[in-house]
VOLUMNU-695567 format. One line per 8 residues: number of its first residue (from 1); for each residue x, z negated, y negated of C-alpha. Coordinates in steps of 0.001 Angstrom, whole numbers. Each point is the difference from the previous one (the first is absolute). Example, Ala and Ser with C-alpha at 12.3 -4.5 7.8 and 13.67 -1.06 7.14 Angstrom:
BEGIN
1) 12300 -7800 4500 ~ 1370 660 -3440 .
This chain:
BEGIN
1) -6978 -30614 5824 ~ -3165 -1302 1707 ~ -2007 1421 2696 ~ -2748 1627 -1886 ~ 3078 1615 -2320 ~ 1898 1386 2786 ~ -2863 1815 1379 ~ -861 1870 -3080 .
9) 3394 681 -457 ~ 549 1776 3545 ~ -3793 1918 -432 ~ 1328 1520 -3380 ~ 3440 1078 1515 ~ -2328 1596 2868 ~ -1863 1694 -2090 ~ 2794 1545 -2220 .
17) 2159 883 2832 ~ -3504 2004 1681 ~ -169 1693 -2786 ~ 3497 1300 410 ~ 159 3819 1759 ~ 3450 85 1702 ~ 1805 2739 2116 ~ 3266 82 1515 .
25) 1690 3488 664 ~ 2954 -191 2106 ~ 4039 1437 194 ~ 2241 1692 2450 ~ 3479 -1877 211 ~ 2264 366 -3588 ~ -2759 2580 -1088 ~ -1980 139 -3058 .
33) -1618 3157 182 ~ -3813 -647 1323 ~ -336 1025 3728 ~ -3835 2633 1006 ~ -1671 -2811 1643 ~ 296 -2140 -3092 ~ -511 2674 -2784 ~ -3292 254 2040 .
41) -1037 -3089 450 ~ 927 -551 -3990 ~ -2489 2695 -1215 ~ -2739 -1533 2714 ~ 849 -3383 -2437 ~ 23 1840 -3648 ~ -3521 1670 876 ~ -1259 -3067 1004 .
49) 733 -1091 -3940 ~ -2394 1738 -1251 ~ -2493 -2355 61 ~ 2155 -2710 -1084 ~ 60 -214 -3910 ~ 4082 -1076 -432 ~ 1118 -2558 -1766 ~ 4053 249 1374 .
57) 2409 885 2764 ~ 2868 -2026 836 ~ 2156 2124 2494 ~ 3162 -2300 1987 ~ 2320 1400 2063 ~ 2061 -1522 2958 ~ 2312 1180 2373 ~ 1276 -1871 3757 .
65) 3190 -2098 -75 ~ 2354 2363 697 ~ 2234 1205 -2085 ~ 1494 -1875 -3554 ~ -2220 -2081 -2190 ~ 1223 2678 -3155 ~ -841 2959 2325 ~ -3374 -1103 925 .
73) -912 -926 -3464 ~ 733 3779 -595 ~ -1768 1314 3068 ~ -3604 -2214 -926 ~ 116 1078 -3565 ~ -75 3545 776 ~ -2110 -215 2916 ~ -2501 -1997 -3192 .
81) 728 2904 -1967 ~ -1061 2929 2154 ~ -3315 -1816 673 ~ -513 -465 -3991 ~ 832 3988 210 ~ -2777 468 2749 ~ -2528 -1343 -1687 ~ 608 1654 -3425 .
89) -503 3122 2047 ~ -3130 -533 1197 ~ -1007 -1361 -3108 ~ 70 -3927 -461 ~ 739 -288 -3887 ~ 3941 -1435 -165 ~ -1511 -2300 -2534 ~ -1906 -1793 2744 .
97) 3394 -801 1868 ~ 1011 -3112 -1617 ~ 2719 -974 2935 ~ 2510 2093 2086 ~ 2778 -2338 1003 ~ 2088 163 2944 ~ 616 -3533 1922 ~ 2609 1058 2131 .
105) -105 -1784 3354 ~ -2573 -1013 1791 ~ 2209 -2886 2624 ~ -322 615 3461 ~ -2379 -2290 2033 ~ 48 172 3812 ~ -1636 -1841 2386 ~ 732 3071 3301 .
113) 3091 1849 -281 ~ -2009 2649 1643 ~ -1668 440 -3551 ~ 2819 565 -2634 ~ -266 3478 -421 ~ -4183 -288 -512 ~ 493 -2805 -2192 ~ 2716 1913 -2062 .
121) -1997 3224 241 ~ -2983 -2464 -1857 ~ 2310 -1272 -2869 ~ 1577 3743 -1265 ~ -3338 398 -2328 ~ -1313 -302 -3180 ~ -2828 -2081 -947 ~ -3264 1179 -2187 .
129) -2314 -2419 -1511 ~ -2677 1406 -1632 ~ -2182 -2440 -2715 ~ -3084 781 -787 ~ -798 -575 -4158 ~ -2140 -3235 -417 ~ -3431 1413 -1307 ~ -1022 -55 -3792 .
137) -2996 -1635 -1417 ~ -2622 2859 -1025 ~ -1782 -98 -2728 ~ -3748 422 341 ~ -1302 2924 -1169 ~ -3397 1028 -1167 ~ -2980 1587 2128 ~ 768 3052 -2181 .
145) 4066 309 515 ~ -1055 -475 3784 ~ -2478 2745 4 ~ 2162 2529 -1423 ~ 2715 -812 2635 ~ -1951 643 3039 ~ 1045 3130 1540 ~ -2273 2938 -89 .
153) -1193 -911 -3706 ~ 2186 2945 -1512 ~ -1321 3327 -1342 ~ 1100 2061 3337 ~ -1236 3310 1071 ~ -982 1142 3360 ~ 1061 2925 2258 ~ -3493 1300 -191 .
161) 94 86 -4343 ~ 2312 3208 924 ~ -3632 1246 960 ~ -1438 -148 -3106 ~ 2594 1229 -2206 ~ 272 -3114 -2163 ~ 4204 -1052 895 ~ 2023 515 -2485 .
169) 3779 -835 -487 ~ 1011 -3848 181 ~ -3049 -909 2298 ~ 1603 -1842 3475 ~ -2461 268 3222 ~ 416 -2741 2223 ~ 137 986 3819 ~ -1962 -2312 1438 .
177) -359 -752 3466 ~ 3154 1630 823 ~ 1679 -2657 2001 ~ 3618 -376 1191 ~ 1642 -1761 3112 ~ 1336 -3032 -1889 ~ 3667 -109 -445 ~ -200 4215 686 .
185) -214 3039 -1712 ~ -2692 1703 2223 ~ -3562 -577 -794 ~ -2385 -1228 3175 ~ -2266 1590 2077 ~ -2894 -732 -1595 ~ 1237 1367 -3530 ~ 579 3505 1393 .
193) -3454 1407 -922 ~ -171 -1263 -3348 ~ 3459 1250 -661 ~ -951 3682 1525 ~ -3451 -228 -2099 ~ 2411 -719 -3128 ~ 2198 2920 751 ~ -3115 2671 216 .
201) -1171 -1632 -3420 ~ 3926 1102 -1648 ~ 152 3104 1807 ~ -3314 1467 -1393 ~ 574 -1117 -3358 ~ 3338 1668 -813 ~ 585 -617 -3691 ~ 291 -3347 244 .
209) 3709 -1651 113 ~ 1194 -3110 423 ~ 2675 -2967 982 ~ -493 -1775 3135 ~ 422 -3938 -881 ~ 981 -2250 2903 ~ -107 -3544 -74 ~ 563 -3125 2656 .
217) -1518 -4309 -15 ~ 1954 -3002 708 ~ 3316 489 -1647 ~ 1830 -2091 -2626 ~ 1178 1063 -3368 ~ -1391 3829 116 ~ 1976 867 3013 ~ -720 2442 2734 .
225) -320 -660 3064 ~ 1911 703 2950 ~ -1245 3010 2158 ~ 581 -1096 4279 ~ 165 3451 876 ~ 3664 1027 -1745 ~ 663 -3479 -1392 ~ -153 800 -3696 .
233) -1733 -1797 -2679 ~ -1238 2701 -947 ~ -3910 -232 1417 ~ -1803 1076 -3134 ~ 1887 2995 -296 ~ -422 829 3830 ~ -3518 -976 -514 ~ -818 2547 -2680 .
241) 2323 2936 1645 ~ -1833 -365 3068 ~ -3409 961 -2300 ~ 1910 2844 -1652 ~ 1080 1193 3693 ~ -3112 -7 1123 ~ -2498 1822 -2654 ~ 3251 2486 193 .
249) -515 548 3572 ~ -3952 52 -679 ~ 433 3102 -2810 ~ 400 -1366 -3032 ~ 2574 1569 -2412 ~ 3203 -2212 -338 ~ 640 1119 -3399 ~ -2979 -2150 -533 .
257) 1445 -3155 1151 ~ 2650 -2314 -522 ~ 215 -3622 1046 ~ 1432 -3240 -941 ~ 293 -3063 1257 ~ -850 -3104 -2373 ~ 1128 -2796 2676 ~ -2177 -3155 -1210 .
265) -53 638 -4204 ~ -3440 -374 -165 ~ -1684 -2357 2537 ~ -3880 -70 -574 ~ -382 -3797 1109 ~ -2569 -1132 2661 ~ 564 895 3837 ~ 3426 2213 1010 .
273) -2275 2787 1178 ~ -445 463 -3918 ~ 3475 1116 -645 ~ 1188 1661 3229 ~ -1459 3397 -1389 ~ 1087 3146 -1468 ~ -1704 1672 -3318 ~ -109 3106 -924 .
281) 790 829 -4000 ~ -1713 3355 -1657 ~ 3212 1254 -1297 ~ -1661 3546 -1266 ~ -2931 1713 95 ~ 74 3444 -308 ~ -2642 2489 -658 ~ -2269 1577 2122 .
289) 768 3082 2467 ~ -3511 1584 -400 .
């Protein structure tokens, strides 16, 4: 292989192994069950996915030198396993797991005696390496196709048509400029007049009910994603509760209400402020008091 060859060769193995997301999670002696610290450190990892449109996971697990080779086998399979587990649970498809082997041993290499039981501590883990799918060719589309895409482009209402009388069932009200803390379920600072202004608006006009829609940006494959306050991926449904909690607290009726949340079904496109939103969905109109 010539110069020129081996150069190209090396850049393309860099570049495929940067593209690589890895994470180690680490084992208490003969144990298989996942310890805190790591669980935590885990979902810190999983919501950092995302972002990251998956092409596979390949999961390895290892285990010190102690004990027999048939044992250790055992021990790195299952300690595979109950990561595979983990991140079914907080909802990596099982489809996208193409490996979960256990290697057995990892041989012990010391160059202190003063460092076995680190070193040993290091090799009782299992591997993750996340791959990211290679992107797709897109086909162009026309000026028209792109039009119709861009958010905001849709037939919505506004919370001031409850003014004029003209909502009627199936109509969805976008709340805009209700913001919330990324990653949360709280809305910011700046958000908290609109959002009063919004609950005056319901709580004056009474006959109006309808489904709080919740929805969050920057997942993969319609997921939800993960709320940092209790850990759940379960943001778009926090998201839309903590509207429904709210106008509740603010007077209006919560036989009015419900509220769902849609995780990331139906992205608008463009920037992620677009899709971390919540809707609101005339569910019934009924007629008036007076």
């Amino acid at each position: 292989m010539n110069k020129v060859l081996f150069i190209l060769f090396l850049v393309t193995i860099s570049v495929y192994s940067q593209n690589e997301i890895t994470h180690d999670v680490y084992f208490d002696t003969d144990k298989y069950n996942v310890p805190l610290t790591e669980e935590n450190r885990l979902l810190l990892f999983i919501s950092e996915l995302d972002s990251v449109d998956i092409g596979k996971v390949s999961i390895y697990g290892f285990t010190d030198d102690r004990g027999t080779r048939a044992y250790n086998l055992d021990l790195s399979q299952n300690r595979a396993d109950a990561i595979k587990e983990m991140f079914a649970g907080y909802g990596i498809y099982p489809d996208l797991i193409t490996n979960v082997d256990g290697k057995g041993i990892i041989l012990l290499k010391v160059l202190n005696e003063n460092e076995i039981n680190k070193i040993r501590g290091l090799n009782r883990k299992v591997e993750i390496i996340v791959s990211p799918k290679l992107p797709e060719k897109k086909e162009r589309k026309n000026k028209t196709t792109e039009a119709e895409e861009k958010p905001g482009n849709t037939l919505e209402k506004t919370i001031e048509d409850l003014t004029n009388g003209t909502l009627k069932k199936g109509d969805k009200i976008r709340l805009d400029k209700i913001y919330f803390k990324t990653n949360y379920s709280y809305i910011t600072t700046e958000s908290r007049k609109t959002l009063e202004n919004i609950a005056k608006i319901l709580v004056k006009h009474d006959t109006v009910y309808f489904t709080i829609q919740g929805h969050v940006c920057c997942t993969q494959m319609s997921r939800d994603a993960i709320d940092k306050k209790t850990k759940k991926r379960n943001l778009s449904v926090a998201r839309a509760h903590y509207i429904y909690d709210y106008l509740a607290r603010k007077g209006v009726d919560k036989r009015r209400m419900k509220y769902v949340g849609l995780r990331r079904k139906f992205p608008l496109g463009g920037a992620p402020k677009f899709d971390r939103r919540v809707e609101i969905i005339i569910t019934y109109v009924a007629k008036n008091k007076n």
